[in-house]
Structures are given as structure tokens and as C-alpha cells.
C-alpha positions as CSV (number, residue, x, y, z in Angstrom):
1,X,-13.8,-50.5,7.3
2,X,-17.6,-51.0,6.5
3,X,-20.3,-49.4,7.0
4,X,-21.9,-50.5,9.8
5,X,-18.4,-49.6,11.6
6,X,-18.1,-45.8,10.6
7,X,-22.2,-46.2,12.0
8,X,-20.9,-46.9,15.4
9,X,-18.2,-44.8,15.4
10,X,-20.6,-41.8,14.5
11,X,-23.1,-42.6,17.1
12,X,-21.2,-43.0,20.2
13,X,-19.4,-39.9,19.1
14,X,-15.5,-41.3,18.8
15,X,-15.8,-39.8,14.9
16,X,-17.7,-36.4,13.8
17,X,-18.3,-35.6,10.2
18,X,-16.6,-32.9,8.6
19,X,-16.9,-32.1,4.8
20,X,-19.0,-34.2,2.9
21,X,-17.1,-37.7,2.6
22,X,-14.6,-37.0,5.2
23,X,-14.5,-37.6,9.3
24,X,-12.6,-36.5,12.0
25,X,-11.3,-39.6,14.3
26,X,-11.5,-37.7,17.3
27,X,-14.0,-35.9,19.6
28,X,-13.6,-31.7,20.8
29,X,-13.7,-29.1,18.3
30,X,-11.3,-29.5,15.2
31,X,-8.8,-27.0,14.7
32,X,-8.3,-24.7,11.6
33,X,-5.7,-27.0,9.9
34,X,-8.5,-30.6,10.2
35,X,-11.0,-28.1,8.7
36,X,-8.7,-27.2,5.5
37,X,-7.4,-30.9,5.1
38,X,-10.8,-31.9,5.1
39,X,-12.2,-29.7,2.7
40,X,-9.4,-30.5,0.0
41,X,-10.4,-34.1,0.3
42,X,-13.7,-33.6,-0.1
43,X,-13.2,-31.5,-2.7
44,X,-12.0,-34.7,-4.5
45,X,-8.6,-35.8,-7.1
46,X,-6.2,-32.5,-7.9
47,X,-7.4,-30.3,-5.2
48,X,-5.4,-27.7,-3.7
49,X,-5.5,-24.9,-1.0
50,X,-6.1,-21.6,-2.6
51,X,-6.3,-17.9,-2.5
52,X,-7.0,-16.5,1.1
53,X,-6.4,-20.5,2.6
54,X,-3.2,-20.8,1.0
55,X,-2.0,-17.5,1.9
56,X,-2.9,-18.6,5.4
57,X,-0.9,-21.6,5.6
58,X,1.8,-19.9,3.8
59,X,1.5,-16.9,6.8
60,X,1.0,-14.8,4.2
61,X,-1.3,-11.9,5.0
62,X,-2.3,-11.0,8.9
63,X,-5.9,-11.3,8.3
64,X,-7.2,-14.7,8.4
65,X,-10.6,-14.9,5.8
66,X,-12.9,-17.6,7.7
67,X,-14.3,-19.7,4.6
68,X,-12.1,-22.2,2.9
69,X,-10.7,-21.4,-0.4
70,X,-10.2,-24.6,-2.6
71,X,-9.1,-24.8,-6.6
72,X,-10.1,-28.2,-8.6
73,X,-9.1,-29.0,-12.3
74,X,-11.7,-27.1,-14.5
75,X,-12.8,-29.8,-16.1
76,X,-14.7,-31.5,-13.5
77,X,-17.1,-30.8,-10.3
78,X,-17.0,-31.6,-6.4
79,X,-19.5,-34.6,-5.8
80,X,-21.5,-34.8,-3.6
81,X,-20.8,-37.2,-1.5
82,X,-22.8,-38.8,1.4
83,X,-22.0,-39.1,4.7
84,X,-22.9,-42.4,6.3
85,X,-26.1,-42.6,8.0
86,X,-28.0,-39.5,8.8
87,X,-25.9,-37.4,11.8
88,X,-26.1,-33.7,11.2
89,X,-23.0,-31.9,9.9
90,X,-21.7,-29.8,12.8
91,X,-21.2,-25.8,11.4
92,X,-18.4,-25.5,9.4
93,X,-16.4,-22.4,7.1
94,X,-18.4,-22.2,4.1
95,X,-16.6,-23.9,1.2
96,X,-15.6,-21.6,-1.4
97,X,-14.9,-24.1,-4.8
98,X,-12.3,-22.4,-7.8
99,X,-12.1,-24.0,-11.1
100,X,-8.6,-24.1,-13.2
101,X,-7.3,-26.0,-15.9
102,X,-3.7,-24.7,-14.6
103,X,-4.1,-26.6,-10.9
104,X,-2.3,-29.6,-11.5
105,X,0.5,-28.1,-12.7
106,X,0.8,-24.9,-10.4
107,X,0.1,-27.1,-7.3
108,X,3.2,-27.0,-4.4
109,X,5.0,-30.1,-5.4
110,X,6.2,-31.3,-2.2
111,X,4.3,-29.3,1.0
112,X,0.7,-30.6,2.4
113,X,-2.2,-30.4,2.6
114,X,-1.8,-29.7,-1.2
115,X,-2.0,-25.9,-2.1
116,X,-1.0,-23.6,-5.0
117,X,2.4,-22.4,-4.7
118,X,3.4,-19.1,-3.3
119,X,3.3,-17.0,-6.8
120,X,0.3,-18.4,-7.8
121,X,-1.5,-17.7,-4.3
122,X,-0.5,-14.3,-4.3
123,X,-1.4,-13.5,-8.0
124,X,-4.6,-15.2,-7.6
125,X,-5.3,-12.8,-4.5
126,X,-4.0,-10.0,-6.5
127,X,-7.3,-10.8,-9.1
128,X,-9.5,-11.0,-6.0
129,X,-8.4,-7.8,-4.6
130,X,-11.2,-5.4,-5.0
131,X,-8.8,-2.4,-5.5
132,X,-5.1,-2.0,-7.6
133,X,-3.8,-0.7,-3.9
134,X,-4.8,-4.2,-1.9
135,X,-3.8,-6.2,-4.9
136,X,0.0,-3.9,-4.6
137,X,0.0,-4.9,-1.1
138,X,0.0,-9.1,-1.6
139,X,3.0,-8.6,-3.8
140,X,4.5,-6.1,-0.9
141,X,4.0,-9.0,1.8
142,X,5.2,-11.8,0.0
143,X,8.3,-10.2,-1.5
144,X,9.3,-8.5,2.3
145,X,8.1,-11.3,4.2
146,X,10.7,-13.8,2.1
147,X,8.6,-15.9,0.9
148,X,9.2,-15.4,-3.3
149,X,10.8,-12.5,-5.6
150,X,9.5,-9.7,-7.6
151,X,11.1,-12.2,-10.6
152,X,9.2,-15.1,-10.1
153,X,6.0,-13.1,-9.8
154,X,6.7,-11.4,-13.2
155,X,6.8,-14.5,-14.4
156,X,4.0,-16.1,-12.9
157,X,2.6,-13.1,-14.4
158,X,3.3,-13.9,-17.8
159,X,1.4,-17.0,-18.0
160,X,-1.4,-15.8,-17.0
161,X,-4.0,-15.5,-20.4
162,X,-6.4,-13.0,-18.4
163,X,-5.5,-10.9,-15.9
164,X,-6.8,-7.9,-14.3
165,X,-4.2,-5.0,-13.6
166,X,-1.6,-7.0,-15.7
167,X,0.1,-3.3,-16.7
168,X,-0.1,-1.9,-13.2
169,X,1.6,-5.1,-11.8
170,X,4.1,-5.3,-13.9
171,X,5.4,-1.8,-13.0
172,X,4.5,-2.1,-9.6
173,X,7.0,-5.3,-9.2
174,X,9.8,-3.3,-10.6
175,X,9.4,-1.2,-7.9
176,X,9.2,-4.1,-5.9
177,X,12.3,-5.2,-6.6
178,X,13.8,-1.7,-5.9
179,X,12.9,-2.2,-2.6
180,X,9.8,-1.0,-2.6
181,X,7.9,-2.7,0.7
182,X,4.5,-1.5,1.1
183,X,1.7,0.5,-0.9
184,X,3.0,3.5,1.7
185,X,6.4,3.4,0.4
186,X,5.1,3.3,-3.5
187,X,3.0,6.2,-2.6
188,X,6.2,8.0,-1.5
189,X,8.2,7.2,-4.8
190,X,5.2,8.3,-7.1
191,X,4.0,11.0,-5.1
192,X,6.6,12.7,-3.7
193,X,10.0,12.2,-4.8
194,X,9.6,10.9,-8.6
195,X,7.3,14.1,-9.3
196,X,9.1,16.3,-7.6
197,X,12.8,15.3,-9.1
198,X,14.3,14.5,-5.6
199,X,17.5,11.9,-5.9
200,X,16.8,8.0,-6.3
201,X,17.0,6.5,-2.4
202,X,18.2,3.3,-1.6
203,X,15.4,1.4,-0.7
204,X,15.5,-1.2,2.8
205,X,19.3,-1.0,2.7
206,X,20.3,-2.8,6.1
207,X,21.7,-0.6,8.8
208,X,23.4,-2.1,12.2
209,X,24.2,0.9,14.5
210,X,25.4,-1.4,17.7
211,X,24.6,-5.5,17.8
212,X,20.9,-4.1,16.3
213,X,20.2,-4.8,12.7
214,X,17.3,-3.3,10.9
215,X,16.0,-1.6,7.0
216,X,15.6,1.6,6.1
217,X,12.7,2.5,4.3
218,X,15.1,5.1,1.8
219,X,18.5,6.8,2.5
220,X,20.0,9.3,0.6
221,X,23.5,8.0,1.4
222,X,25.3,10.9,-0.5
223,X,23.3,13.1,2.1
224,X,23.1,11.1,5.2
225,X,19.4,11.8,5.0
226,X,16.7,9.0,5.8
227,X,13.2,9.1,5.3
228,X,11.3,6.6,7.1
229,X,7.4,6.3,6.8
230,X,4.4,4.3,8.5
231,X,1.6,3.5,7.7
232,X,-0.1,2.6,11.0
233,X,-2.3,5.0,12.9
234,X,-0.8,5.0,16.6
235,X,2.1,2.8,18.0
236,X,2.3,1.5,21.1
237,X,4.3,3.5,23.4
238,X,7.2,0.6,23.4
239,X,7.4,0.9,19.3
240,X,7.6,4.8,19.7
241,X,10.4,4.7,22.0
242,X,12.1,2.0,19.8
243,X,11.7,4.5,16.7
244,X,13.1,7.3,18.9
245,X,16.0,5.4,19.7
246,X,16.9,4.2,16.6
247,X,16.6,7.6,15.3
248,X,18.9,9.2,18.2
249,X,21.0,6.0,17.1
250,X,21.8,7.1,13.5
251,X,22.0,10.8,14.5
252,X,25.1,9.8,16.4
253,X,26.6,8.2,13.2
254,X,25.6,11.3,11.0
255,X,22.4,10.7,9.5
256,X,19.0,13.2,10.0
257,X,16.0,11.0,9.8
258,X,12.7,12.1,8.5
259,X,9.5,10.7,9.3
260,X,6.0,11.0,7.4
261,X,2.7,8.7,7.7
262,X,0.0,7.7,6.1
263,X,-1.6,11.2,5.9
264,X,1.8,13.1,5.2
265,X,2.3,11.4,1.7
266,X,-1.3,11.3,1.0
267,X,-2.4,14.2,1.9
268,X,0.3,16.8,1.2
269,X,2.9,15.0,-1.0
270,X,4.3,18.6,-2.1
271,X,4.7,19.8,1.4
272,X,6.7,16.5,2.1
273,X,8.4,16.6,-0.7
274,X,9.6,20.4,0.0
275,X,10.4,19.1,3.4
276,X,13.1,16.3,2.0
277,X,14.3,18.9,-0.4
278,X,15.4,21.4,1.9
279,X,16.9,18.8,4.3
280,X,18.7,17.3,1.6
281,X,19.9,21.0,0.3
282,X,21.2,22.0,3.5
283,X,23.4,18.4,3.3
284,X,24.8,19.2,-0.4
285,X,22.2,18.3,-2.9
286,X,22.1,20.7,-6.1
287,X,18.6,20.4,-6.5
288,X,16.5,22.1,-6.7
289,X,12.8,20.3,-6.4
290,X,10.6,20.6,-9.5
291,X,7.3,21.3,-8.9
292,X,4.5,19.0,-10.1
293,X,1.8,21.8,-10.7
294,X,1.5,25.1,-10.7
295,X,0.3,25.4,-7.0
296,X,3.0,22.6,-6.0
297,X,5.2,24.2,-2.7
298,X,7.9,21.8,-3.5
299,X,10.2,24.8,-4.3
300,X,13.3,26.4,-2.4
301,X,12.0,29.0,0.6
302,X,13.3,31.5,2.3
303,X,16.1,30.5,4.7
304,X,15.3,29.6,8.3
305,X,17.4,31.5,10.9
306,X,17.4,31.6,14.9
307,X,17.9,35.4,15.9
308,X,19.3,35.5,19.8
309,X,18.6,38.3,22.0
């Protein structure tokens, strides 16, 4: 096509520029997917959907991060193409330009527009997390979500020359692999019921009271005991009911179920954890709970009785 053709197609507005060097063949605003296959072609040979981009075409993540994330071989730059003739670039995400000499080898093989596969998107988002807790919670979405293993992180890990938090990950995808679903639910097993000696639960073991299937967050099977915990701050009223249900559900089959949020296993890990304790005493457990300090209530207490008139 020359020149003076992509000319007329930009003046009576059939085509609209998008990234330098690229142009979208049709008129109206460009959806989210144009925009990202136009900035890896503009970004030129060997570049991929990264980071925050990848992770949103992979679904990974509920937060969708507005500028474009794109990775090119470290040994060269983007250039700086032209557009032809002189129409104004409408506004578009900022382009945000990563340099790696791993790219053309950690690329997705097969899926398009081209983008780092799912291991290296989530450890790269892991490096860009500002705390250890956000980077823990890209290894929880992608591992509960289905969409890699706690193994082929660790060893996407492991060839990795720098990386931040490289001892914390490490342990944190064991945990991972135990089960372990969301920076909550780590909380719990490091807070409360590793310091505190409580038994080893079965993490997200799969429960089908009915024709409903569902995980639960730990069971003490020996003790029919279930802890459940949630991070969010309110539910709508349909989720509370669902939770109620399921609860009154499992009753009926023998099991108690505990539930603690956010605040609960932050805030007081020793009460909680003197909660579970007695529950899972009063179903058979030996115990009793160590406690982690001094001042830690995580200890037997005096019985509870109901006195009639």
C-alpha cells in the first residue's frame, strides 16, 4: 500500500493511528485488546505482553492497571517510528517499555498477541509488588485460579539470576502447594495455628454436601472441625446466606465450622487460636495449645457450663 493511500485513508477517517507505526482499519473507539496488539507491534521484533498486561489477558488479577506493559529483547530499543503524514495521535494508555535478554525464550509459544507465559508473568509481578504480602498474593491467584503450579513457579524461580524476596517465595510456594490460597490463609498458618502447636489442617479439600461442590479453607478431619476465613470486609446479603447455609449444611453431616476475618487473624491470632483449640479439645484433640509468648491466651480455660433454673 503506498503512501499516498494510508494519506487518504487517514484523512477521511476510515483508519486512525494508534501506536507509533501501527493503525486501526476501522472508525469508533478501539477496544482494550486493538490497544495491546498495537503496542506489541510498535514495540517492534521479539515483543511480548508483560507484567500487569499479561496478567490481564491471562485473567489473572481483578484489577485491571490502565498503561500497557510490554518486554523487548535487552539488547535493542523501540524506534521511533513515524506515522504517515501529520494527524494527531488520539490519547492512548501510556506505554510502559521492559528490557530482557530472557524474552525470546520465556515468550508463550503458541497464544497471541505474544506475551510472557504464565510463570514468568506472575514472577515478574511478584518483583513489581511493592510489598512481600502483594507479591504472596500473585502466586495465590494463579495457583487457585488454575492457571500454573506452585512447581513450575519454583522453577521459574530458579532461573531467575536476581530476584527480590527469592527466600520468602520459596517458602511461601510450599505453602502454596499445601493448599494455601490467599495471603489470609498464610496468615492463619503462621499466625495462629503453627505458633500455637494446633494439628496440621487439610488445606481446600473438596466437600459436596448435596449436588453442591465447594473447598474448605482447613479441616481438621480427625475433629470434624472447619475453620473458614475471609478476607473481604462485608458480603452481600446473598453470599452471607450462602455461607450460612453451607455451614448449617456440614453441621448436619457432623462438622462445627469456625469462621474468622481479616481482623480476627490479624489482630488477635492468640485469641483465635485459643478459640480453635478449645473447639478442637472438646472433639478429642490431646492438645493442649502452646503459647507463643508470655502474654499469649492460647491456653486451656476454665470450662463453660449452662446452669438452668
Amino acid at each position: 500500500m503506498s503512501v499516498t493511500e494510508i494519506r487518504g485513508r487517514l484523512r477521511n477517517g476510515r483508519w486512525q493511528p494508534l501506536y507509533r507505526g501501527t493503525y486501526a482499519a476501522f472508525t469508533g473507539q478501539p477496544p482494550r485488546l486493538a490497544l495491546i496488539w498495537s503496542a506489541v507491534l510498535s514495540a517492534g521484533l521479539g515483543a511480548a505482553a508483560s507484567h500487569y498486561t499479561a496478567a490481564e489477558l491471562y485473567q489473572l488479577g481483578r484489577r485491571r492497571v490502565e498503561a500497557i506493559h510490554v518486554t523487548i529483547p535487552a539488547a535493542r530499543t523501540v524506534q521511533r517510528t513515524a506515522h504517515v503524514g501529520a494527524e494527531p495521535v488520539p490519547a492512548l494508555p501510556r506505554l510502559m517499555v521492559h528490557r530482557s535478554d530472557r524474552i525470546l525464550r520465556t515468550r508463550h509459544p503458541a497464544l497471541r498477541p505474544a506475551r510472557t507465559t504464565v510463570e514468568e508473568t506472575v514472577i515478574d509481578l511478584t518483583q513489581s509488588a511493592a510489598t512481600f504480602e502483594d507479591a504472596f498474593n500473585w502466586l495465590c491467584q494463579a495457583c487457585a485460579g488454575r492457571l500454573t503450579t506452585a512447581d513450575r513457579l519454583r522453577r521459574t524461580l530458579g532461573q531467575r539470576k536476581k530476584l527480590r524476596y527469592r527466600q520468602e517465595l520459596r517458602a511461601a510456594l510450599a505453602d502454596v502447594a499445601d493448599g494455601v490460597h490467599s495471603p489470609l490463609e498464610h496468615r492463619y498458618v503462621h499466625r495462629v495455628e503453627r505458633p500455637h502447636a494446633l494439628p496440621t489442617a487439610r488445606r481446600q479439600p473438596r466437600a459436596t454436601p448435596g449436588a453442591r461442590r465447594y473447598y474448605l479453607d482447613n479441616l481438621y478431619q480427625d475433629y470434624l472441625v472447619v475453620v473458614e476465613l475471609d478476607g473481604a470486609a462485608a458480603h452481600p446479603t446473598a453470599e452471607r446466606w450462602r455461607d450460612i447455609r453451607r455451614d448449617n449444611s456440614l453441621a448436619q453431616r457432623g462438622l462445627m465450622t469456625l469462621r474468622y476475618g481479616w481482623s480476627d487473624v490479624t489482630g488477635r491470632p492468640c485469641a483465635v487460636a485459643a478459640e480453635v483449640a478449645a473447639v478442637l479439645a472438646q472433639r478429642g484433640w490431646p492438645g493442649p495449645a502452646r503459647p507463643c509468648s508470655p502474654r499469649c491466651p492460647a491456653r486451656p480455660g476454665p470450662a463453660f457450663m449452662i446452669v438452668g433454673d
